[in-house]
VEXMARKOL-391055 format. One line per 3 residues: their letters; for each residue x, y, z of N, C-alpha, C, O. Coordinates in nm, 3 decimals, always signed. Example, Ala and Ser with C-alpha at 12.3 -4.5 7.8 and 13.67 -1.06 7.14 Angstrom:
% residues 2
AS = +1.319:-0.569:+0.780:+1.230:-0.450:+0.780:+1.320:-0.330:+0.780:+1.424:-0.332:+0.846  +1.285:-0.225:+0.708:+1.367:-0.106:+0.714:+1.290:+0.003:+0.787:+1.341:+0.114:+0.804
This chain:
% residues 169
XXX = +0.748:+0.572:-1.629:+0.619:+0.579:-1.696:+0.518:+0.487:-1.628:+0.400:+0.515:-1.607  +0.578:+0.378:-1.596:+0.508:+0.279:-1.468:+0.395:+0.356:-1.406:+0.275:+0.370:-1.431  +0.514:+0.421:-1.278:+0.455:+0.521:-1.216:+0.343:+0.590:-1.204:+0.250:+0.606:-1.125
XXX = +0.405:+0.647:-1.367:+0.291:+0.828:-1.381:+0.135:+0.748:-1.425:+0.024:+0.800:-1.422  +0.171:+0.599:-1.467:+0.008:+0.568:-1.457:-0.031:+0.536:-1.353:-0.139:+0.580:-1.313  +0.035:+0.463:-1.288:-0.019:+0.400:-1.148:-0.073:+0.519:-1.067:-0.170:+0.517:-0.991
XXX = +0.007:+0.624:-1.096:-0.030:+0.768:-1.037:-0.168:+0.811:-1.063:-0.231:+0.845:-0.962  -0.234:+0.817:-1.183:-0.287:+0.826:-1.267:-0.418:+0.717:-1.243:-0.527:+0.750:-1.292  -0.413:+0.654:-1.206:-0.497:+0.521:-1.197:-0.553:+0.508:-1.101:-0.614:+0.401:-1.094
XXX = -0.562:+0.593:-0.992:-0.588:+0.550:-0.845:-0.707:+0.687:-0.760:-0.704:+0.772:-0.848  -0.769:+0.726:-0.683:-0.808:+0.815:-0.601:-0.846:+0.777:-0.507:-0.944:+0.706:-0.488  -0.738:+0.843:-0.400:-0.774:+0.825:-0.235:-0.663:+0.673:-0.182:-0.664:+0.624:-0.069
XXX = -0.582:+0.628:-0.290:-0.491:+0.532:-0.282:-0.473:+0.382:-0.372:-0.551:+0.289:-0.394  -0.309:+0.414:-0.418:-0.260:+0.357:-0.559:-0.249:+0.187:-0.512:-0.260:+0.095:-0.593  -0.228:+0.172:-0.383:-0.169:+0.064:-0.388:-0.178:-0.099:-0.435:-0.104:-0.196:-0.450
XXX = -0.324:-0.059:-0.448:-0.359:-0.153:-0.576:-0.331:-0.165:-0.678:-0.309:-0.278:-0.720  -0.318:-0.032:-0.778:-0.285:-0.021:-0.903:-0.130:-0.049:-0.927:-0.083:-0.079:-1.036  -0.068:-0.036:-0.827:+0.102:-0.026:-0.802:+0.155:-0.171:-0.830:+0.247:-0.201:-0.906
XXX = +0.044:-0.295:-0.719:+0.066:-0.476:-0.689:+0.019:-0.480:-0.845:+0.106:-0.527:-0.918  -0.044:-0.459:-0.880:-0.100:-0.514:-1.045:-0.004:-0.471:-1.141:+0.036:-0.549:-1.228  +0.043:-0.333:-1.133:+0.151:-0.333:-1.268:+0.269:-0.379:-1.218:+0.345:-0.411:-1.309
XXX = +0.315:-0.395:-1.108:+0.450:-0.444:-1.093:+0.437:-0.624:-1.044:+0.536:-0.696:-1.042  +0.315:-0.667:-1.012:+0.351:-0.807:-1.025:+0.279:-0.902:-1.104:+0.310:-1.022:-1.105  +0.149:-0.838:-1.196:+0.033:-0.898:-1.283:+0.090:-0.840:-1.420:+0.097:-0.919:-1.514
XXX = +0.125:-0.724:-1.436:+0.161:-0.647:-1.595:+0.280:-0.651:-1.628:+0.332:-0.697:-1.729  +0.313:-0.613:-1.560:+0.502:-0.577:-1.628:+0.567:-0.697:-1.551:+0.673:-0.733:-1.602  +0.536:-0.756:-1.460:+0.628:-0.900:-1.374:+0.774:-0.816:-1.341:+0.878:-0.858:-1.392
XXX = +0.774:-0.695:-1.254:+0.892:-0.679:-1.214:+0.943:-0.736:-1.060:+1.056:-0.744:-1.012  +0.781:-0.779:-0.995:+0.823:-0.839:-0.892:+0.760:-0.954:-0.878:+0.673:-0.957:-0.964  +0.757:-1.053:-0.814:+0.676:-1.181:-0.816:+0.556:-1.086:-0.651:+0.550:-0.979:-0.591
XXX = +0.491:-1.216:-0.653:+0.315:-1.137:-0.527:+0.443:-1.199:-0.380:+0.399:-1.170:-0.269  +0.568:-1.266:-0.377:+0.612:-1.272:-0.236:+0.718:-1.177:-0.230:+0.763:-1.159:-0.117  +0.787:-1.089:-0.357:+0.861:-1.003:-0.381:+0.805:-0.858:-0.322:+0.856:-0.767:-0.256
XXX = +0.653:-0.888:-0.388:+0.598:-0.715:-0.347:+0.547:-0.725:-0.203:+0.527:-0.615:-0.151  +0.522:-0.827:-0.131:+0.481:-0.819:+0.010:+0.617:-0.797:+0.061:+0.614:-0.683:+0.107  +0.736:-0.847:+0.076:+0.827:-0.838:+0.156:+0.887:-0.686:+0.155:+0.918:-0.627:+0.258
XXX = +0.900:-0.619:-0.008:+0.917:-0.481:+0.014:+0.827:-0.416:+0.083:+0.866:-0.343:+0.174  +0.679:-0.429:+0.051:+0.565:-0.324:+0.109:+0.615:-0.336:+0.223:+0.677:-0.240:+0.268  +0.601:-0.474:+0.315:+0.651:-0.457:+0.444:+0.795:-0.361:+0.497:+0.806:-0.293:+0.599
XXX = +0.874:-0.377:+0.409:+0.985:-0.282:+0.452:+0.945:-0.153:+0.437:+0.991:-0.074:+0.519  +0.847:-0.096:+0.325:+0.846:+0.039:+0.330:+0.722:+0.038:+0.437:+0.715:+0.156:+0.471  +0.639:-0.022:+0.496:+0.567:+0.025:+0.575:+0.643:+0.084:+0.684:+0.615:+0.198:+0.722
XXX = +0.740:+0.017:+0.737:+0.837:+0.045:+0.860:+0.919:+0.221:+0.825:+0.964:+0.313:+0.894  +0.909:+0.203:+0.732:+1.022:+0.330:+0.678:+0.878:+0.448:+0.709:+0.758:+0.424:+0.722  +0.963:+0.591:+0.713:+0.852:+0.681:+0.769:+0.820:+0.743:+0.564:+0.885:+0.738:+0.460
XXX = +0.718:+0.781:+0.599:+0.629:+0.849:+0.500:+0.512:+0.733:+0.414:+0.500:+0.625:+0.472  +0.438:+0.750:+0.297:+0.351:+0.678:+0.251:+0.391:+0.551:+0.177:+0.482:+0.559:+0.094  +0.326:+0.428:+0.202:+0.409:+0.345:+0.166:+0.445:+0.308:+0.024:+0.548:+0.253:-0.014
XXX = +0.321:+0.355:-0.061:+0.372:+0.358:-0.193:+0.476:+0.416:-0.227:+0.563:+0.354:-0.289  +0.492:+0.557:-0.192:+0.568:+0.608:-0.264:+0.700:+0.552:-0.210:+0.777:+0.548:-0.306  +0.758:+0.507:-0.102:+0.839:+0.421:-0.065:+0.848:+0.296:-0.119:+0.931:+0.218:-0.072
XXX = +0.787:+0.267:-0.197:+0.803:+0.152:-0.294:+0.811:+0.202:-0.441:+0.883:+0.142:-0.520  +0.753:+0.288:-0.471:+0.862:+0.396:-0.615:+0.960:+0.366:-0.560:+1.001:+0.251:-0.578  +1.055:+0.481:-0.449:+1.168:+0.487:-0.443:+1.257:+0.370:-0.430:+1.359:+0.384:-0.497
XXX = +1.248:+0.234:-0.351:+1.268:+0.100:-0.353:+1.256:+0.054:-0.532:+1.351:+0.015:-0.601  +1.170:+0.065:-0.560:+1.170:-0.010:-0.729:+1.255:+0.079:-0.847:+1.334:+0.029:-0.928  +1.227:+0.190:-0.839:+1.311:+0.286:-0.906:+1.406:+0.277:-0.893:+1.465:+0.255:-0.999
XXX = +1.501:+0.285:-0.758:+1.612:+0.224:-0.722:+1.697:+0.092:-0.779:+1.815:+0.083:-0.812  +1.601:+0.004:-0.778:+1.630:-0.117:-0.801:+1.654:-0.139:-0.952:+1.746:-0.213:-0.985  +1.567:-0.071:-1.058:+1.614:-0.096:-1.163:+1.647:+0.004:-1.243:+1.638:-0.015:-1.365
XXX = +1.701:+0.159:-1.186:+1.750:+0.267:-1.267:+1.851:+0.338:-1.160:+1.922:+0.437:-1.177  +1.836:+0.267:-1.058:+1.987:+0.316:-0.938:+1.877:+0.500:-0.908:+1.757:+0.526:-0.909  +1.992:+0.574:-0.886:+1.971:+0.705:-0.800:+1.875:+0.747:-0.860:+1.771:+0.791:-0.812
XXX = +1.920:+0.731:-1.022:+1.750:+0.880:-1.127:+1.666:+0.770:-1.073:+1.586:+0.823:-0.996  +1.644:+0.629:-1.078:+1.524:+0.572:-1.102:+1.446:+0.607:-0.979:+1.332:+0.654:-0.975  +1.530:+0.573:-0.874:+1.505:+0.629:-0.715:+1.422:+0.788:-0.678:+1.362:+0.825:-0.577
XXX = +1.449:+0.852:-0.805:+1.384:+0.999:-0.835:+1.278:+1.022:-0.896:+1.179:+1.076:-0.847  +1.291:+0.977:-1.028:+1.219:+0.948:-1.114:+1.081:+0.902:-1.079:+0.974:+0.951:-1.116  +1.111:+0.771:-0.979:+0.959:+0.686:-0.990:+0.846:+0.748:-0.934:+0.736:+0.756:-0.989
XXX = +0.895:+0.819:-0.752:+0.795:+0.868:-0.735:+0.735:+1.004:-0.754:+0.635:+1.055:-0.704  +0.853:+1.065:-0.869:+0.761:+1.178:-0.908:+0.675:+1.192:-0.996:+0.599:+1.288:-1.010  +0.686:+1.059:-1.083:+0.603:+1.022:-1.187:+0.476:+0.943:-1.139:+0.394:+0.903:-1.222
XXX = +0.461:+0.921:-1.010:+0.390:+0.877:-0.948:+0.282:+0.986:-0.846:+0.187:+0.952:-0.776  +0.331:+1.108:-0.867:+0.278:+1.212:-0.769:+0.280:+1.336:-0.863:+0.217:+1.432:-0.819  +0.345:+1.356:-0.994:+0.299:+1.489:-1.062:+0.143:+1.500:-1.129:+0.077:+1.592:-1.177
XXX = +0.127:+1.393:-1.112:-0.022:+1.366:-1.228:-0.140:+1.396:-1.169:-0.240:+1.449:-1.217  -0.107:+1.335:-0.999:-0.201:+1.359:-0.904:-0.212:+1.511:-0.860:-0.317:+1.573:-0.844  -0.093:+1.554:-0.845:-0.111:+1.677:-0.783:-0.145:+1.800:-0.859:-0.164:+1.913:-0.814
XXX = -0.149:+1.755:-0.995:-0.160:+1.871:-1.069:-0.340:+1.875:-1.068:-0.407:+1.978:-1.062  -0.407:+1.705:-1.076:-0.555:+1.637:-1.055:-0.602:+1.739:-0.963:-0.696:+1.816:-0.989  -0.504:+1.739:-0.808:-0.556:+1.766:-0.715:-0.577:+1.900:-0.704:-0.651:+1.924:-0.608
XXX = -0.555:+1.965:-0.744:-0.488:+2.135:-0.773:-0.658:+2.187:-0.819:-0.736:+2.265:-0.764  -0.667:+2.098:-0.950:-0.785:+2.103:-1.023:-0.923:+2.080:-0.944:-1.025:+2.148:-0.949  -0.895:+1.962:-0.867:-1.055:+1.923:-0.818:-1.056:+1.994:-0.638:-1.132:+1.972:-0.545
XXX = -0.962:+2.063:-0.648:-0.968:+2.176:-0.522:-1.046:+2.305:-0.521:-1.099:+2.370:-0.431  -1.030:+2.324:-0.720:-1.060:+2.451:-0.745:-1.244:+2.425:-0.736:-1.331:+2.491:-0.679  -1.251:+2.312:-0.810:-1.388:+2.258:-0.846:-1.451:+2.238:-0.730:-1.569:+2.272:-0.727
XXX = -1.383:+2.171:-0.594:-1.472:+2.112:-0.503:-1.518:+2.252:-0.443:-1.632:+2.253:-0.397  -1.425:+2.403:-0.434:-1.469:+2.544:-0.362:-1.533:+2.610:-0.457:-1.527:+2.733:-0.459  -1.610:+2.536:-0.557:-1.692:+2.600:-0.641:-1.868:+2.552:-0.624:-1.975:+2.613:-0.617
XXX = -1.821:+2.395:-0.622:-1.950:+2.319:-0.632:-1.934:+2.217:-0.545:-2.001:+2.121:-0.583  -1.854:+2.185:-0.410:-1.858:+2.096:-0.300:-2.001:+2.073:-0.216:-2.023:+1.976:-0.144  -2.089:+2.176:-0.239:-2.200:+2.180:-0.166:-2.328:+2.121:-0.204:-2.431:+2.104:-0.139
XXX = -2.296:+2.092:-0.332:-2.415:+2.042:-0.405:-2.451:+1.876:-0.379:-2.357:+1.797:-0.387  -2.552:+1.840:-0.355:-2.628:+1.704:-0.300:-2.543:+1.608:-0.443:-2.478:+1.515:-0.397  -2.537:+1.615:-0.578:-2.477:+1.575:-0.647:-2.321:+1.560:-0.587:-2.291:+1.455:-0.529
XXX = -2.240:+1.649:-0.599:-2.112:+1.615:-0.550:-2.057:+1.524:-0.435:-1.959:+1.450:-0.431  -2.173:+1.562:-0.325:-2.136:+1.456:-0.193:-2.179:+1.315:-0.234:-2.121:+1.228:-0.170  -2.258:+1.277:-0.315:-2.305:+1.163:-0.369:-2.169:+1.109:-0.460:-2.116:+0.999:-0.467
XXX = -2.151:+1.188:-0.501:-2.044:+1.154:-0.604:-1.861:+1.117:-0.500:-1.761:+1.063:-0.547  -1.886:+1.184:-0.328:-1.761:+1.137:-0.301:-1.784:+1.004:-0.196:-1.698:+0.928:-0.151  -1.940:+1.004:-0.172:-1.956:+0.864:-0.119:-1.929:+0.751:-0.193:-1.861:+0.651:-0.167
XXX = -2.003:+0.787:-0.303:-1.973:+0.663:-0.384:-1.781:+0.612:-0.454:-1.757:+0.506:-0.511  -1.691:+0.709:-0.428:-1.571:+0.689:-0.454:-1.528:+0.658:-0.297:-1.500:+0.539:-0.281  -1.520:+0.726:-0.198:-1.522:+0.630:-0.091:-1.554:+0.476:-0.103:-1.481:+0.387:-0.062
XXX = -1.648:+0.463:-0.151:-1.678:+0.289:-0.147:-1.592:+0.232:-0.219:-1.537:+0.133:-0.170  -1.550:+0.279:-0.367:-1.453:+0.217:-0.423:-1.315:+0.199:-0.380:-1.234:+0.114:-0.418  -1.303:+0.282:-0.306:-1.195:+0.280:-0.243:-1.154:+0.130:-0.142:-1.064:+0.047:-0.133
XXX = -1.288:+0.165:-0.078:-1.281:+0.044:-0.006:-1.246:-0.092:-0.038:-1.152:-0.163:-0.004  -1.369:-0.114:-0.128:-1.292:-0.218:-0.201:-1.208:-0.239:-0.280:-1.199:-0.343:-0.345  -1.116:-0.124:-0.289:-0.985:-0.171:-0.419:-0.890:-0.238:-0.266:-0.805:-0.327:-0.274
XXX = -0.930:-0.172:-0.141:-0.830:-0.213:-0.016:-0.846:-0.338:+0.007:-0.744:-0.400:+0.038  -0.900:-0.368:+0.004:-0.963:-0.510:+0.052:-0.918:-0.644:-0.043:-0.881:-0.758:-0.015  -0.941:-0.566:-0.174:-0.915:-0.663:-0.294:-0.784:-0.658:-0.298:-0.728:-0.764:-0.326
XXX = -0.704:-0.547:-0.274:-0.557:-0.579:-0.260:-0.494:-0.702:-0.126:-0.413:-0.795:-0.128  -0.576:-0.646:-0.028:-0.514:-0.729:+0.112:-0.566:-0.909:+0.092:-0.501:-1.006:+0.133  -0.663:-0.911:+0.039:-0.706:-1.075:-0.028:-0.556:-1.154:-0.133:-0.491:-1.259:-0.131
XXX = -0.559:-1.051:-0.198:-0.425:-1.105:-0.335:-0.305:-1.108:-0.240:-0.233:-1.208:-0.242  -0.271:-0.992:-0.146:-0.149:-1.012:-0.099:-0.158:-1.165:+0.004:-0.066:-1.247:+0.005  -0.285:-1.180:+0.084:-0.271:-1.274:+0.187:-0.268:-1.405:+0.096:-0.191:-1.492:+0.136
XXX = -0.328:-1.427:+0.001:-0.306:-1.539:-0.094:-0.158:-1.565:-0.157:-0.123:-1.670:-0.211  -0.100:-1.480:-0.143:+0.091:-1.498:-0.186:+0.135:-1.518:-0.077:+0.244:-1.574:-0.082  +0.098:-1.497:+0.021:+0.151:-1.589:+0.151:+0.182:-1.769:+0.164:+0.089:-1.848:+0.183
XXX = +0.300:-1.803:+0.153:+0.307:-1.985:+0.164:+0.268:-2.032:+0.253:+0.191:-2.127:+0.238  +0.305:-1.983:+0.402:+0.258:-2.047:+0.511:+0.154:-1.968:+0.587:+0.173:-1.916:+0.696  +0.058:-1.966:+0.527:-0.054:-1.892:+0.563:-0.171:-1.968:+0.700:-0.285:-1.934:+0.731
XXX = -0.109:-2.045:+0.740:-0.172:-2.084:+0.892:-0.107:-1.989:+0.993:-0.167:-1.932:+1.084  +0.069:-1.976:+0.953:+0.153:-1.994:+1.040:+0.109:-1.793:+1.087:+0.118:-1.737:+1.196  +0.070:-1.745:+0.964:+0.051:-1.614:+0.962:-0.084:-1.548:+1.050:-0.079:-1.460:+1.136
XXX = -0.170:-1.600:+1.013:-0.335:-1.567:+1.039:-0.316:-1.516:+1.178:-0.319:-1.396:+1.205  -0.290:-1.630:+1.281:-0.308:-1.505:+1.393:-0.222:-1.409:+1.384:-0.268:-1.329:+1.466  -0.095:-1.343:+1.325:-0.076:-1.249:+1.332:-0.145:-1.121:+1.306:-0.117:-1.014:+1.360
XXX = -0.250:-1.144:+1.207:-0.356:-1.073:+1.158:-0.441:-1.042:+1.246:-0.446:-0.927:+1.291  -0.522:-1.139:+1.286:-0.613:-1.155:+1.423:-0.610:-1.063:+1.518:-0.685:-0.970:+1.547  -0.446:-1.130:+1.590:-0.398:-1.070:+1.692:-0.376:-0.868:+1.727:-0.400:-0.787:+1.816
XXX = -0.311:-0.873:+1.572:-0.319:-0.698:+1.559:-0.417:-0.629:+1.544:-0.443:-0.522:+1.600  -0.480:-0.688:+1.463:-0.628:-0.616:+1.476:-0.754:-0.618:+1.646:-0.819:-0.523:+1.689  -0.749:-0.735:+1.693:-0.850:-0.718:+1.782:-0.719:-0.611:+1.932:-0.777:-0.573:+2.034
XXX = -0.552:-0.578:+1.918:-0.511:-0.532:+1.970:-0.541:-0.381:+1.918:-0.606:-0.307:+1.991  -0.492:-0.332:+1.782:-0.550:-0.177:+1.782:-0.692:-0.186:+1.776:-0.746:-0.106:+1.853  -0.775:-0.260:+1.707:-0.920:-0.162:+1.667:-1.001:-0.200:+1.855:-1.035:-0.119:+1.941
XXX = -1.006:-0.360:+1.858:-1.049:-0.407:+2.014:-1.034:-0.327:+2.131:-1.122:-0.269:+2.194  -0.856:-0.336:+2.161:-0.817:-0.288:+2.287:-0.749:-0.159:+2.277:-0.683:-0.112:+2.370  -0.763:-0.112:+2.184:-0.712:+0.039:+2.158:-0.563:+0.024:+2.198:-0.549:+0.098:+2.296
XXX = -0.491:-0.012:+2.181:-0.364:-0.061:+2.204:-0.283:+0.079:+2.097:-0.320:+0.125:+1.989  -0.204:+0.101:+2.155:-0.107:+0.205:+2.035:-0.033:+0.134:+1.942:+0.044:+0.039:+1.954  -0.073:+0.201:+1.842:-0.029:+0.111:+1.705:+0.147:+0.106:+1.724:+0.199:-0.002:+1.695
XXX = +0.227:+0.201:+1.764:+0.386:+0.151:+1.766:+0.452:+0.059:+1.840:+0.569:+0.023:+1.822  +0.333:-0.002:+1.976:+0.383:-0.086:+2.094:+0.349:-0.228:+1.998:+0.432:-0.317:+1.980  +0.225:-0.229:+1.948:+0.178:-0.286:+1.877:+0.267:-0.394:+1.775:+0.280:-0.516:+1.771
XXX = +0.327:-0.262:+1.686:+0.416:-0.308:+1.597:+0.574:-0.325:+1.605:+0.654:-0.340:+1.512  +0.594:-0.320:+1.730:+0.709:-0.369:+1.850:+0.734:-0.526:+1.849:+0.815:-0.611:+1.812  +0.582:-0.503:+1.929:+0.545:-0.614:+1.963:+0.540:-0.762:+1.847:+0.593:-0.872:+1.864
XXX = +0.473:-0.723:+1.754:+0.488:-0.794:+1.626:+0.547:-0.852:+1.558:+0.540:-0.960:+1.499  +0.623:-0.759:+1.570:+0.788:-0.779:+1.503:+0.899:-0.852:+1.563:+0.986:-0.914:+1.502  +0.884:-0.833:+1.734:+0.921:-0.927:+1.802:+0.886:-1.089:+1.785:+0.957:-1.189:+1.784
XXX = +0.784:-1.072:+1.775:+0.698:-1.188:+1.802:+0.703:-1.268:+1.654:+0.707:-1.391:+1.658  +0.703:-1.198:+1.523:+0.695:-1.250:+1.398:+0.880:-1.276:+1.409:+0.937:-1.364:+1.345  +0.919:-1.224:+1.461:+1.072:-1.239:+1.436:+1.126:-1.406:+1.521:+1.209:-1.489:+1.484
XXX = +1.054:-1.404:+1.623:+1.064:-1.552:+1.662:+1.027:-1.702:+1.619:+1.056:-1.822:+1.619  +0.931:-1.588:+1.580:+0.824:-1.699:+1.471:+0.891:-1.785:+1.379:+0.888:-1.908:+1.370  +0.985:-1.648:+1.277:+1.068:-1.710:+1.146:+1.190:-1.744:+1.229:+1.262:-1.805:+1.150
XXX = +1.250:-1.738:+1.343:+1.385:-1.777:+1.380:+1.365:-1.928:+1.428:+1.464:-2.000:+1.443  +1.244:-1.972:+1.448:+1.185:-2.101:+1.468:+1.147:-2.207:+1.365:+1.148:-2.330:+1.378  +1.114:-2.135:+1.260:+1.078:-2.208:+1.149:+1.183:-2.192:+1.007:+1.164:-2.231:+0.892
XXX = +1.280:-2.129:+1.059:+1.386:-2.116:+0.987:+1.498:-2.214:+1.045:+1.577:-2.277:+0.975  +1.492:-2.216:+1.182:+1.643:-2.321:+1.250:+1.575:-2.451:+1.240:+1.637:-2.547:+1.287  +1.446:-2.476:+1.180:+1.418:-2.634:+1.135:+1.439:-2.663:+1.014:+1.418:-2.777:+0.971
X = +1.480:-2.572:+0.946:+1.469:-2.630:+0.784:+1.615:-2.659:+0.757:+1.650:-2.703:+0.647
């Protein structure tokens, strides 16, 4: 039921609504719990939310929950979407409607933003992190770098990082 709201709660992307009920509402994960999964489902192939249904569902209802979460997370939308498909090949053309998807574009934006602020703030060693941020970004958006050498690279590099600051403690 999580889910089918978080499902429910979102257009153009949940993953805001997803960090708030599972680590602000319901406390099923703490804010360094839900970064370390997101990160695992980013790596995993398909969208990362719904890879974090299947991860959380999992975790606290085993195989159904693993089923369960993200379809309760994607029936609500798709039935939405079904609807505002029919609507947008009816009335998509109208100066009203495009106004109406700029302005949800923007929200969008900032629900992204407001999520990536909360997650970088649950970060402990947040010096040790920053250029990793930096670094990836002025490599894809800067140097057009391919995002998989990229995230090779990263992972290499973040992996030394913690094998360094882990064999001191």
């Amino acid at each position: 039921m999580g889910f089918s709201a978080v499902g429910l709660s979102g257009f153009g992307g949940v993953l805001p609504f997803a960090r708030r009920m599972l680590v602000e509402q319901k406390a099923w994960m703490t804010a360094e719990e839900f970064n370390a999964q997101l990160g695992l489902c980013q790596f995993l192939p398909g969208p990362n939310v719904i890879n974090l249904a299947v991860v959380v569902g999992k975790r606290y209802q085993g195989v159904a929950g693993a089923i369960v979460a993200p379809l309760g997370l994607l029936a609500g939308p798709f039935a939405i979407v079904l609807l505002l498909a029919m609507l947008y090949d009816r009335y998509g053309s109208l100066p009203l409607a495009q106004s109406m998807l700029r302005g949800i574009a923007a929200v969008g934006c900032g629900l992204l933003f407001a999520m990536a602020w909360r997650m970088g703030m649950a970060l402990k060693d947040k010096p040790v992190f920053l250029p990793f941020t930096a670094l990836t970004a002025a490599a894809i958006a800067g140097l057009r770098w391919p995002m998989p050498a990229v995230m090779i690279a990263g992972l290499l590099l973040a992996g030394g990082v913690a094998y360094w600051k882990l064999g001191r403690r």
